[in-house]
C-alpha positions in Angstrom: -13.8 -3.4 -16.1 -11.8 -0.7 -15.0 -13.0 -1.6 -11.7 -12.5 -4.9 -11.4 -9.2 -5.0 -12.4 -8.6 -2.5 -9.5 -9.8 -4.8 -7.2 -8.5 -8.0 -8.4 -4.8 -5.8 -8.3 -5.8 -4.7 -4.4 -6.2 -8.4 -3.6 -3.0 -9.6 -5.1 -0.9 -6.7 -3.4 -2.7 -6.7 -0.4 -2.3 -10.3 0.3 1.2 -10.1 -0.4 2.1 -7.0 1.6 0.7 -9.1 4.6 2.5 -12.1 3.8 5.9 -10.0 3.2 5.4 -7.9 6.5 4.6 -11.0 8.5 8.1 -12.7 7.6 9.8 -8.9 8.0 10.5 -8.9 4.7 10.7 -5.0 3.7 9.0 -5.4 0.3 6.1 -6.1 2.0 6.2 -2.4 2.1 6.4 -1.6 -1.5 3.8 -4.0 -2.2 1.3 -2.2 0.0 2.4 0.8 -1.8 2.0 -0.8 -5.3 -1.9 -1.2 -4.0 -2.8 2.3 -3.5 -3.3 3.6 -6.7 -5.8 0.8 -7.3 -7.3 1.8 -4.2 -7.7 5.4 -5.3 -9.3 4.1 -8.5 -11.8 2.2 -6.6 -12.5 4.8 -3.9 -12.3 7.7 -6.5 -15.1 5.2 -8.9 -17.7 4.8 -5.7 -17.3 7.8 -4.8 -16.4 7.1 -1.6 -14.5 10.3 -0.1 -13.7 9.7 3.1 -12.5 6.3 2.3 -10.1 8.4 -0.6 -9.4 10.4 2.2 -8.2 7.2 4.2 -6.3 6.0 1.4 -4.1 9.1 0.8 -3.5 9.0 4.9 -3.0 4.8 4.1 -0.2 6.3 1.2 1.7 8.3 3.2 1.8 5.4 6.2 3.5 2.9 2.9 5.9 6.0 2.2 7.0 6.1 5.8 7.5 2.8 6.4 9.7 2.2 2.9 11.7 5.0 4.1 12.0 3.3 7.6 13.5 0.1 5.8 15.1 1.3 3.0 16.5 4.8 3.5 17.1 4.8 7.3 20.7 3.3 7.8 21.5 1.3 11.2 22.8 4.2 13.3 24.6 0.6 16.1 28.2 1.6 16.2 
């Protein structure tokens, strides 16, 4: 069930993260963010370890980029 859920949850943000990013809308970012914990579910319930390796590399790409868009002010005079 547990599973399931996880992937149903990895669908809906993932789709939208692509949609969002594809207009350059920055939320696309937090929704691929929102994904990854699903994702580590998943990975973690397969047992799949270097794809839950791939994810916490995946994580830390979504943290980059919402700092990118977010934090990062326009440094243009």
């Amino acid at each position: 069930m547990l599973d399931t859920f996880s992937q149903i949850a990895i669908f809906l943000f993932g789709i939208t993260s692509i949609f969002l990013l594809g207009r350059k809308n920055k939320w696309g970012m937090v929704a691929g963010l929102a994904a990854q914990p699903f994702w580590f579910i998943t990975t973690y319930l397969h047992e799949q370890w270097w794809l839950f390796l791939v994810t916490i590399l995946y994580t830390g790409v979504w943290i980059s980029g919402i700092r990118t868009w977010f934090a990062v002010k326009d440094a243009a005079p």
